[in-house]
C-alpha positions in Angstrom: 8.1 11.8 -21.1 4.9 10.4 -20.1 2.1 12.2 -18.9 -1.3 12.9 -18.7 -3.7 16.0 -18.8 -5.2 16.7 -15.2 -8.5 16.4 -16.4 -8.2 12.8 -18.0 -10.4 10.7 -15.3 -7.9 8.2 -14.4 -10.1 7.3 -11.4 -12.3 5.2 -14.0 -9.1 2.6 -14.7 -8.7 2.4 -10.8 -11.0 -0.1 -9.9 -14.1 -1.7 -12.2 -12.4 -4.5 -13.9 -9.6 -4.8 -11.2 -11.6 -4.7 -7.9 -10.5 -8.5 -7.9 -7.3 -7.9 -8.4 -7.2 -5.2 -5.4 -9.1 -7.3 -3.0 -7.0 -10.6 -3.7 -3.8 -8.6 -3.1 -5.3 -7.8 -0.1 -6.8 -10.7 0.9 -3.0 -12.5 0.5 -1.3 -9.9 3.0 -4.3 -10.5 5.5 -3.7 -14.6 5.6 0.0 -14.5 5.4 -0.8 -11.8 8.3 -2.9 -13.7 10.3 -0.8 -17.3 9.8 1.6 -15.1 11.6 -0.5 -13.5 14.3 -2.0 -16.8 15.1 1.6 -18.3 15.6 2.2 -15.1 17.9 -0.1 -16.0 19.9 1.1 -19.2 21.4 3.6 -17.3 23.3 1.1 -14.5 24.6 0.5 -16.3 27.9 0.8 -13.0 30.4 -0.2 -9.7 31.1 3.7 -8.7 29.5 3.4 -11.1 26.5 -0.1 -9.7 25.9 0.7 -6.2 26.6 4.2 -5.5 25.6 5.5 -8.5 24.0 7.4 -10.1 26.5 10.0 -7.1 26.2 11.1 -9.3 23.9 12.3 -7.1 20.9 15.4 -6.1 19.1 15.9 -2.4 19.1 16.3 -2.7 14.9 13.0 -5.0 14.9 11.1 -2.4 17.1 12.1 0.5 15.2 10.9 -1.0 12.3 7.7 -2.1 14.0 7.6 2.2 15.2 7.9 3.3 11.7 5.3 0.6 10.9 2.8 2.3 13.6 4.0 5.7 12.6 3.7 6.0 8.7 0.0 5.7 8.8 -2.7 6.5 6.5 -1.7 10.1 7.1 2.0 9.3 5.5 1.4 7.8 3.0 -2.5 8.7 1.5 -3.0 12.0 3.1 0.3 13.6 3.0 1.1 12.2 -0.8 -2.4 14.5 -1.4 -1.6 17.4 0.5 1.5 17.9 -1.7 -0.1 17.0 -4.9 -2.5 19.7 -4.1 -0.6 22.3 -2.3 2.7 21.5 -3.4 4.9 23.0 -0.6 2.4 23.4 2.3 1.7 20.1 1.8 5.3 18.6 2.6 5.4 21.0 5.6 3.5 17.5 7.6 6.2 15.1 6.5 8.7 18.4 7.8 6.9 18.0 11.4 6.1 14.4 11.9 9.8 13.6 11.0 11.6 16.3 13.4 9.3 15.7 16.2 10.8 12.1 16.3 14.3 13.8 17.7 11.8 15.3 20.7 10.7 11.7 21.6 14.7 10.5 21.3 16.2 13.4 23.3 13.4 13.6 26.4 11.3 10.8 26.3 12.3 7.3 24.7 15.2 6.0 27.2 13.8 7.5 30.4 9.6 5.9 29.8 11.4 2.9 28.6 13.2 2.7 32.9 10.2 4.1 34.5 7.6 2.2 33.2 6.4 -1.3 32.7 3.4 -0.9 29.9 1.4 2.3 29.8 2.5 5.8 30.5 0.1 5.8 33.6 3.2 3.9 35.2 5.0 6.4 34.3 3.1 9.5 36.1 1.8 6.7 39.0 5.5 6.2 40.1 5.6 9.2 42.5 1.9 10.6 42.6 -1.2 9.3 44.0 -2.0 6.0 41.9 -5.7 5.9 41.3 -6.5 9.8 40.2 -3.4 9.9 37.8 -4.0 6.6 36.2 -7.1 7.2 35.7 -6.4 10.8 34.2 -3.7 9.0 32.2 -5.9 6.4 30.7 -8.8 9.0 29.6 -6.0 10.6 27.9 -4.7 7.7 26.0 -8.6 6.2 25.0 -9.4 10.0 23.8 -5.9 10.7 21.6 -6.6 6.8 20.4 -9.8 7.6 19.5 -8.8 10.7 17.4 -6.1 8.6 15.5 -8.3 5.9 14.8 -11.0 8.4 13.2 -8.1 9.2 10.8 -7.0 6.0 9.8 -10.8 4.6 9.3 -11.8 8.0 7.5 -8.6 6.5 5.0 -9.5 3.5 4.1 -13.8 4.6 3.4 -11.9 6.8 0.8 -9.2 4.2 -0.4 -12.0 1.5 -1.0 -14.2 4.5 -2.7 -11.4 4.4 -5.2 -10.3 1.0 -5.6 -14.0 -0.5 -6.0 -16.0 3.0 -6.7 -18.5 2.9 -3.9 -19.4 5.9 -3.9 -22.1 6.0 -1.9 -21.6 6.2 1.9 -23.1 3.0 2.6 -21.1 0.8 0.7 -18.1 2.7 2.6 -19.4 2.1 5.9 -19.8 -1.6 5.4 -16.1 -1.7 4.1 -15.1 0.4 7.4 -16.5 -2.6 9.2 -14.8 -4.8 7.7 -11.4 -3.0 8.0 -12.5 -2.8 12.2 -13.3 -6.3 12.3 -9.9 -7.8 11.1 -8.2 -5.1 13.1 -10.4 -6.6 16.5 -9.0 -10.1 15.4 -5.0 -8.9 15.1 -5.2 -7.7 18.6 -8.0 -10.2 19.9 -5.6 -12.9 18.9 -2.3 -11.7 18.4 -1.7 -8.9 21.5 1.5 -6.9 20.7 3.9 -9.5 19.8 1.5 -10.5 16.8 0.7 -6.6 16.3 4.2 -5.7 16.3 4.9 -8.3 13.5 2.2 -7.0 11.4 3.7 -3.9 11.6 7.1 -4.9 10.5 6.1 -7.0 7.0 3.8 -3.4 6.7 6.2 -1.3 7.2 8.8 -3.2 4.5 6.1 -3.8 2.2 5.2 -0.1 2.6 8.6 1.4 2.1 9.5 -0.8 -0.3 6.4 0.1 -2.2 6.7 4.1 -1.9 10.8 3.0 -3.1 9.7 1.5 -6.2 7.0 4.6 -7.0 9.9 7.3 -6.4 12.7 5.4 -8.4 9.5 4.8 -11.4 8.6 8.6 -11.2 11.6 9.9 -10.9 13.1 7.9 -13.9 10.3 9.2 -16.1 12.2 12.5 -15.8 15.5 11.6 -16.1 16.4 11.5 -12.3 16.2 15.5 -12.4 14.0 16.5 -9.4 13.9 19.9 -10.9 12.5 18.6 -14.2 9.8 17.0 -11.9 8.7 20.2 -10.1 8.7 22.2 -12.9 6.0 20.1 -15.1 3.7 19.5 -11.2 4.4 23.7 -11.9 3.0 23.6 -15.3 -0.1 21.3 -14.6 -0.7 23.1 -11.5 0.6 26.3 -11.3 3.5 28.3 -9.5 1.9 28.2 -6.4 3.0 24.3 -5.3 6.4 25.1 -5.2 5.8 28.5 -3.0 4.8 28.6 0.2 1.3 30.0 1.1 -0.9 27.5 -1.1 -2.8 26.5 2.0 -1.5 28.5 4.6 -0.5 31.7 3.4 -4.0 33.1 2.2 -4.6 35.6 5.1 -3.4 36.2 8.8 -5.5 33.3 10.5 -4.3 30.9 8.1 -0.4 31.3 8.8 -1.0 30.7 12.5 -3.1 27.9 11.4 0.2 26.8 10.0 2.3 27.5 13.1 -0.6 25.9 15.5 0.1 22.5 13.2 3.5 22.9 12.9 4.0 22.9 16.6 1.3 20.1 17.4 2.8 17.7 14.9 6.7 18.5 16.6 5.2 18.1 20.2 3.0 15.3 19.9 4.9 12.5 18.8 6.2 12.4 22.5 2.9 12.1 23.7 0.9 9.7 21.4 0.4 6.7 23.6 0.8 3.6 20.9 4.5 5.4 20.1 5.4 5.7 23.3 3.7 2.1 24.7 6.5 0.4 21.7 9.0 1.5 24.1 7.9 -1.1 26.1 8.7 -4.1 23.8 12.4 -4.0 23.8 14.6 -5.4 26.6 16.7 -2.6 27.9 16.9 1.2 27.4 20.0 0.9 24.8 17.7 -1.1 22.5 15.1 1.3 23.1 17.4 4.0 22.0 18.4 2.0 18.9 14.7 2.0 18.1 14.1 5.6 17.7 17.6 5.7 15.7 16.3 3.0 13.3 12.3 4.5 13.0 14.2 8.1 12.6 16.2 7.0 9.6 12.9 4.9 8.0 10.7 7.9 8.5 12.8 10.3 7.1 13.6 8.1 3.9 10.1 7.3 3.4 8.9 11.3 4.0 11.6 12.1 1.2 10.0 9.7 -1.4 6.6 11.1 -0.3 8.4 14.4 -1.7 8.4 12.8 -5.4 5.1 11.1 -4.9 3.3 13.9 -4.8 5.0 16.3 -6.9 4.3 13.0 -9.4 1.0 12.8 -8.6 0.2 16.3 -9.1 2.4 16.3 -12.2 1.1 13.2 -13.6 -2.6 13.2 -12.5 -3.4 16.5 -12.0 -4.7 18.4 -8.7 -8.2 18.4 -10.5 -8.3 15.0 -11.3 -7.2 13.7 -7.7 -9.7 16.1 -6.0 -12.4 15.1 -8.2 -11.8 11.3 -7.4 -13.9 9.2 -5.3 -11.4 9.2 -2.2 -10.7 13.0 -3.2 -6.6 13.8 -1.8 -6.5 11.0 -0.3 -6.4 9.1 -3.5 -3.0 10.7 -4.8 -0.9 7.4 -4.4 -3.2 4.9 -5.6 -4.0 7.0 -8.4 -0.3 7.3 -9.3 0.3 3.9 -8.9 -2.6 3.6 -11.6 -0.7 5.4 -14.2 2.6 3.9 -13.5 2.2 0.4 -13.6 -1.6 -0.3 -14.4 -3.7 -2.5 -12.4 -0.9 -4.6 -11.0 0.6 -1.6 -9.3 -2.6 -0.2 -8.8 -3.2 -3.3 -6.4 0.1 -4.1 -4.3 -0.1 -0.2 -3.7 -3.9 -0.8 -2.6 -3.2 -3.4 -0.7 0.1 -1.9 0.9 -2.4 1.0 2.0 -4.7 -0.9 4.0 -1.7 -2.6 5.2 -1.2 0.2 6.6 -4.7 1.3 8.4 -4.8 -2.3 9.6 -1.3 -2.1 11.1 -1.9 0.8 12.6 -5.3 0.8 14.2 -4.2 -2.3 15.8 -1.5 -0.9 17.7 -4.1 1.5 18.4 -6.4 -0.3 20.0 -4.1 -2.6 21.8 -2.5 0.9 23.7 -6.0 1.7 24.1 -7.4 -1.8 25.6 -3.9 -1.8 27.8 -4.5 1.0 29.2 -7.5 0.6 30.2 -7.0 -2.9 31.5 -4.0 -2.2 33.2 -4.7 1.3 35.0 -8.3 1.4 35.1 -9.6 -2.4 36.2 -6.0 -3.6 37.5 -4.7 -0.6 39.4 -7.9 1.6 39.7 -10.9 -0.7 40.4 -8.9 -3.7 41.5 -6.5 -1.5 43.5 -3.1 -3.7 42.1 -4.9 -6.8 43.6 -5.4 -8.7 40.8 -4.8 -12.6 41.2 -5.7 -13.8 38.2 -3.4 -12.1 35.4 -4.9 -13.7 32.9 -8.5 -11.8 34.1 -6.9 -8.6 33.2 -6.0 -9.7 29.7 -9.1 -10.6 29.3 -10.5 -7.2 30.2 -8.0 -5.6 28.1 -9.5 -8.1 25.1 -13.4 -7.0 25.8 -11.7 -3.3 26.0 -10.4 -4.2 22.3 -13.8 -5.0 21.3 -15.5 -1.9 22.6 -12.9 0.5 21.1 -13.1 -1.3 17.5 -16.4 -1.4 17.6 -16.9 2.6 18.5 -13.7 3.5 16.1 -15.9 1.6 13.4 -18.8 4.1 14.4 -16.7 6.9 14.5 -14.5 6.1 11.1 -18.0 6.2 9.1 -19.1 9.6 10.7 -15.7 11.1 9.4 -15.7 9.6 6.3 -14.2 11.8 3.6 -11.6 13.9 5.8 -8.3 14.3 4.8 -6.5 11.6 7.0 -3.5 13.7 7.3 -5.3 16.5 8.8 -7.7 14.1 11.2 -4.0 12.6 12.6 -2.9 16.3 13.2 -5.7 16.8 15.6 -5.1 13.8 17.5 -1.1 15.2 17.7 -2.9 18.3 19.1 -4.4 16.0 22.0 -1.3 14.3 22.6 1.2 17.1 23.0 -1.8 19.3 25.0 -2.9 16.3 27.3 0.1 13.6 28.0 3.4 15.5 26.7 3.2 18.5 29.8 2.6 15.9 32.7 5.4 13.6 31.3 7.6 16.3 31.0 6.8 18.1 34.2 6.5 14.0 36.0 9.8 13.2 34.8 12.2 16.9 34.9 10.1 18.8 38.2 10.9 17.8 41.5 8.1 19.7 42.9 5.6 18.5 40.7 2.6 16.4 42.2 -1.2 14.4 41.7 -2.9 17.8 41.4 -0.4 19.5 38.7 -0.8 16.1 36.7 -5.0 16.2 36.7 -4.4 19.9 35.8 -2.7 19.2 32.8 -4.1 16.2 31.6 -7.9 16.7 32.0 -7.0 20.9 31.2 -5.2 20.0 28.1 -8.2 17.7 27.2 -10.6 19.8 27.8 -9.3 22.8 26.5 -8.1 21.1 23.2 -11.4 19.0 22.1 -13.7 22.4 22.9 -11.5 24.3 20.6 -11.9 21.5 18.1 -15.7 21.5 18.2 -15.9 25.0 18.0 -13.3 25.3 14.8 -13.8 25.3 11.4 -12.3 22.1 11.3 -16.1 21.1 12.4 -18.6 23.8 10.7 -18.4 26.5 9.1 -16.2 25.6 6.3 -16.3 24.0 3.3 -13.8 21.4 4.3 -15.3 21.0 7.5 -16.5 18.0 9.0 -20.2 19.6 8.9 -20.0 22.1 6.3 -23.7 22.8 6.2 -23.3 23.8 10.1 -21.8 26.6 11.1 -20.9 27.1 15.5 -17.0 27.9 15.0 -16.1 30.8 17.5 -12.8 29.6 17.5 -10.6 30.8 14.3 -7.9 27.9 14.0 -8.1 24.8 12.8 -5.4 23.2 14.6 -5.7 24.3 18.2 -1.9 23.2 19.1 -0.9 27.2 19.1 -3.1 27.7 22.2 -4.1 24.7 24.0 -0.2 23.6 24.6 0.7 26.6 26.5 -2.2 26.4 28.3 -1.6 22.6 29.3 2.2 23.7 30.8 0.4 26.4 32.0 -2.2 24.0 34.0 0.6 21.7 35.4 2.5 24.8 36.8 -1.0 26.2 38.7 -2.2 22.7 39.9 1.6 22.3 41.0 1.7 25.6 42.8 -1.8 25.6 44.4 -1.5 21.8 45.9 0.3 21.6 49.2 1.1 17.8 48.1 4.7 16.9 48.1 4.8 13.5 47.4 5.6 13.9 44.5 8.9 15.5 45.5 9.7 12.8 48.1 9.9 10.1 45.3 11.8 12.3 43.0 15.3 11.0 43.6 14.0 7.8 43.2 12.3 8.4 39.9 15.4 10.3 38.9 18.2 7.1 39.4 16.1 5.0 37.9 15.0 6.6 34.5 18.8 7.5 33.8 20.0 4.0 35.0 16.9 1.4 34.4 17.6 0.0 38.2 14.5 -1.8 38.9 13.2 -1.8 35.6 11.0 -4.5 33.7 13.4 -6.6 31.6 13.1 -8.9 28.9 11.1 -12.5 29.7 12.4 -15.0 27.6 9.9 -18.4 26.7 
């Protein structure tokens, strides 16, 4: 059987003489990428090829293209660490970002898809006072973008730390840059059609990648899974296979773990790049289909994350991996290293940025959308707006502002585990956007003030817990360890700032006089069951 001590460096054969290697991989996925993205765009001529590509979609390609935006650098870097080092704690975020998806089928996917045309400000706009909610709704969507984008740019400053050992922080911001700029140019040039197809050679190349890992791994043990966990045991100790590695220490920490657990099931449904793909297929049924096909991808690729990091910490070591340039978040690349060598090493590499580039371009296309289509179209123009092709413009300087501040804010949180950074933006999205769609979509009663409640509550509440956790200062593994202002005890603030955001929408409902909201109700109702009046598919 082949392995290795935990202490041998193995971060030393990841990159020196094969930075080449790494970076040409790379460099080939980026122009066969961009050949493609530049074709997209001959067809992105409107405001609906621009912002949801033409509706245009199968419900097979979409999912593909949602499990492309969904298994980010948190799938496949962060959580591959978090079970290499904490063994069963770890897989508890594959556990939660996979059972969360049955929230978005079950409530959300086929009834945003009818309702809306591009953003979920349409959504809440369709029966409340347009210009407050939208502009509630885009805040909400800029701040939970914002939050994901930290995670996947804090990924690839440690991913490049390994592959080329820069070490030092400026050498990693430049690479950030760089990352940012190629993602401006995807959405710049492609809009979501060219985005979405990004996202489905990722996601292929991504799965097929993790495939090859497991199968490789799991051969080197005879296909016995038990075999596997019982050396990552050995190397590591009893404690990866039993809960409480990470979360079972004292009281605070297994709330901690129920906070995260129900931020990562809740927020799915609210994360605005998920729910904008809704957007791209033609009719409800295919947008149904979509969530089927991302369920059954997600879920495959969380089970090989299972053997990738029981491999890693098997194979490598928890030591070895946490000592590495890219610390936890170097688990799969560093596997990849001791499987199959620098070639390995490379298509993993590049499969990984891949992945942040995919993703932080559907990012900052729901971002730029929404802040094109509610805030300038809707809010400032007041749904005058002659010139389409003025707001997709807007939505392209939008782009550029958000890349340019996610760049900004990728190097400030450089050296965070990715998978924890994405659980705080789930936090945001299940506090700020998942009560008002809920409430907009199942409450007759509920109007414009129980929608601002919620949404800028939820916000508020949320981010204020987050600065004042120790998932800021006053932790080791905070994002200012030498600092220390935490008054808050959790981590994840999910546990409290959810309840509180239903909460909100209830009050705000109850205290406003408003019932507007009710008189479109019936309305809203026939046509998110049915799809009457919906957008449908253009065809070029």
């Amino acid at each position: 059987m082949q392995a290795i001590s935990a202490a041998q460096p193995l971060a030393q054969e990841a990159h020196g003489g094969n930075s080449l290697l790494n970076i040409g991989i790379f460099a080939i996925f980026v122009a066969v990428t961009m050949v493609i993205v530049f074709r997209a765009s001959r067809n992105t001529k409107t405001a609906s090829d621009y912002y949801a590509a033409g509706h245009a979609f199968s419900g097979p390609q979409n999912g593909i293209a949602i499990s492309g935006d969904y298994l980010s650098a948190a799938s496949f870097l962060g959580i591959a660490g978090a079970i290499a080092v904490n063994g069963y704690d770890g897989f508890l975020y594959s556990i939660g970002f996979l059972v969360a998806w049955l929230v978005a089928l079950l409530l959300v996917a086929e009834l945003l898809r009818n309702t809306g045309r591009y953003t979920m400000g349409d959504v809440l706009s369709f029966r409340m006072r347009e210009r407050p909610v939208r502009t509630a709704a885009s805040l909400s969507t800029l701040v939970v973008s914002f939050f994901y984008l930290l995670a996947q740019m804090a990924g690839a400053g440690g991913l490049i730390a390994l592959l080329l050992g820069i070490t030092d922080k400026g050498g990693q911001a430049i690479v950030i840059a760089v990352v940012g700029a190629l993602m401006i140019l995807y959405v710049l040039v492609g809009g979501m059609r060219g985005t979405t197809w990004v996202q489905i050679i990722k996601a292929a190349l991504l799965i097929a990648g993790a495939f090859v890992m497991t199968v490789w791994v799991l051969g080197l043990y005879g296909f016995n899974l038990s075999a596997l966990l019982g050396h990552a045991a050995d190397v590591a100790g009893d404690k990866v296979l039993n809960p409480g590695a990470q979360y079972g220490k004292t009281e605070t920490s297994k709330l901690d773990f129920i906070s995260l657990g129900i931020a990562l099931v809740l927020g799915t449904a609210g994360l605005p790049h998920v729910l904008m793909r809704f957007y791209t297929v033609p009719t409800a049924k295919e947008a149904r289909r979509s969530v089927v096909w991302a369920i059954w991808l997600i879920g495959l690729f969380y089970l090989f994350t299972l053997v990738l990091g029981y491999g890693a910490g098997a194979m490598v070591g928890p030591d070895a991996i946490k000592d590495a340039p890219g610390g936890v978040n170097s688990a799969a690349p560093l596997l990849a290293s001791h499987l199959g060598g620098p070639l390995l090493l490379g298509f993993i590499s590049a499969v990984a940025f891949a992945t942040i580039l995919a993703v932080v371009a559907g990012l900052t296309i729901t971002a730029s959308a929404s802040f094109a289509h509610d805030i300038y179209a809707n809010v400032i123009k007041k749904g005058k707006v002659d010139d389409k092709q003025q707001e997709v413009k807007v939505a392209r300087i939008t782009a550029l502002v958000i890349g340019v501040v996610s760049i900004l804010g990728g190097i400030a949180a450089n050296g965070q585990n990715v998978a924890f950074l994405v659980a705080l933006a789930f936090a945001v999205a299940a506090s700020a956007n998942l009560p008002t769609l809920l409430y907009s979509l199942f409450w007759k009663r509920f109007n414009t003030m129980g929608a601002l409640f919620s949404i800028y509550g939820g916000l508020v509440i949320t981010i204020v817990l987050i600065i004042f956790s120790p998932a800021v200062s006053g932790d080791d593994e905070a994002m200012f360890p030498a600092l220390d202002f935490a008054l808050f005890p959790l981590k994840n603030p999910g546990l409290v700032s959810i309840p509180l955001s239903f909460l909100l929408g209830y009050i705000g409902t109850k205290l406003s006089k408003d019932e507007n909201g009710g008189t479109k109700y019936a309305e809203m109702e026939v046509r998110s069951l049915t799809g009457a009046g919906s957008e449908k598919a253009v065809q070029h």
